[in-house]
C-alpha positions as CSV (number, residue, x, y, z in Angstrom):
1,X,-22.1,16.4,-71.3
2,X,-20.4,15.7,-74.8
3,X,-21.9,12.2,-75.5
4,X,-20.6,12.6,-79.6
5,X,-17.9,9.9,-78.9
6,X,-20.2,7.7,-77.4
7,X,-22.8,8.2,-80.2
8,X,-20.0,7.4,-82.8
9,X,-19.4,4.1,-81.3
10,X,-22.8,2.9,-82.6
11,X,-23.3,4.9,-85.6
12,X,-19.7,4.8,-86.9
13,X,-18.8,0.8,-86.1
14,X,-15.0,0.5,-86.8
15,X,-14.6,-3.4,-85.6
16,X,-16.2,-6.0,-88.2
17,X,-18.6,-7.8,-86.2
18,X,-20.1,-4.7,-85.0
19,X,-20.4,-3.1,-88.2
20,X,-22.2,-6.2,-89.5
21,X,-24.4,-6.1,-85.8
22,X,-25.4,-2.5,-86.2
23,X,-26.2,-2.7,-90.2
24,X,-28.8,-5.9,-89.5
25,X,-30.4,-4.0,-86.5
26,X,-31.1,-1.3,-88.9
27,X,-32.5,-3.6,-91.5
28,X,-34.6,-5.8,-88.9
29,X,-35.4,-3.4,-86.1
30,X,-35.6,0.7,-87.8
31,X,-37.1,-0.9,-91.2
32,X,-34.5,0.4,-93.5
33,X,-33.4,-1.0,-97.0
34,X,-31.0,-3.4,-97.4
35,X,-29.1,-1.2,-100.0
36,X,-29.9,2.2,-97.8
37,X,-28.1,0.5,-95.0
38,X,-25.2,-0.9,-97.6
39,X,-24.4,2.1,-98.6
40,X,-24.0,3.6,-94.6
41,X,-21.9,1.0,-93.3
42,X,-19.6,0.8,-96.3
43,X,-20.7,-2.9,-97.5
44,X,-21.6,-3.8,-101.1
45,X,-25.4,-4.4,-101.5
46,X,-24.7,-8.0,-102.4
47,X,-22.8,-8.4,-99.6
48,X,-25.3,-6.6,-97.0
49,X,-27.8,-9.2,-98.7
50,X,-25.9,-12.7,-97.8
51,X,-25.3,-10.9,-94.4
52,X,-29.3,-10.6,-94.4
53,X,-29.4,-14.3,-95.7
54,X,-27.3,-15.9,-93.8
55,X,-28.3,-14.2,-90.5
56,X,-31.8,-15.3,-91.2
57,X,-31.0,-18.8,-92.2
58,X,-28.4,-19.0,-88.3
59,X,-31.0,-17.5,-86.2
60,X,-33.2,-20.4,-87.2
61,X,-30.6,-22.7,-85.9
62,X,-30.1,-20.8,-82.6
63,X,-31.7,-21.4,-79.4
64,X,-31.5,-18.2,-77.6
65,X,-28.0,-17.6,-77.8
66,X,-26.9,-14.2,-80.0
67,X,-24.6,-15.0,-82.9
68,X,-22.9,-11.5,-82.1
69,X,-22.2,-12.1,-78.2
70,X,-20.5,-15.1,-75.5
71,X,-22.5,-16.3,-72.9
72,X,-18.9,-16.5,-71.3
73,X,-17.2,-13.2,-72.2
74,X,-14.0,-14.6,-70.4
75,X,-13.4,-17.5,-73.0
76,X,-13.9,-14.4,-75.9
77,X,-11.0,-12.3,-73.8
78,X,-8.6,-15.6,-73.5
79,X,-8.8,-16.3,-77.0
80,X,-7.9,-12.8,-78.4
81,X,-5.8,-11.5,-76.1
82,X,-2.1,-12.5,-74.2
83,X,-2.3,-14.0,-70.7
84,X,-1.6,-11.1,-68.8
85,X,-4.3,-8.4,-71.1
86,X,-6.4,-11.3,-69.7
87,X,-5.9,-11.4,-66.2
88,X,-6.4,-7.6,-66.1
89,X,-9.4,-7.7,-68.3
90,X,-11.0,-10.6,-66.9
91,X,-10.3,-8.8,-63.3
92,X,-12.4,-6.2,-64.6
93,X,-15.2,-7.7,-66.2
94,X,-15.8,-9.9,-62.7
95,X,-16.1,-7.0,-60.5
């Protein structure tokens, strides 16, 4: 089975939050350099920095809830989509 699609949805991040997601994992969990990881996922090393910074200094504030993901995905779906992409989404996501 061709899995190359599926493998370029987490090494090749198109959507903002998941580009900034997958870029800190790589930092905090595989060890790599700030300006390695930059340099990948097309940010500017001072801006992969403040993402570092400023991820540090929210999950401090957190109480084990993920900056990245809703608890609720339904209230994510209502506010970013039309009423009807809703129904149909939120149909899916309950069964």
């Amino acid at each position: 089975m061709d899995d190359s699609a599926c493998q370029a949805f987490f090494t090749q991040p198109t959507q903002t939050f998941h580009r900034q997601y997958e870029a800190l994992r790589a930092v905090f969990v595989d060890g790599r350099s700030q300006k390695d990881v930059a340099n990948e996922f097309g940010f500017s090393y001072g801006a992969m920095r403040q993402l570092v910074l400023k991820f540090r200094s929210e999950l401090d504030h957190v109480d084990d809830e993920s900056p990245f993901f809703e608890k609720q995905l339904g209230n994510v779906i209502r506010q970013s989509t039309s009423p009807s992409q809703c129904n149909r989404m939120k149909r899916i996501v309950d069964n």
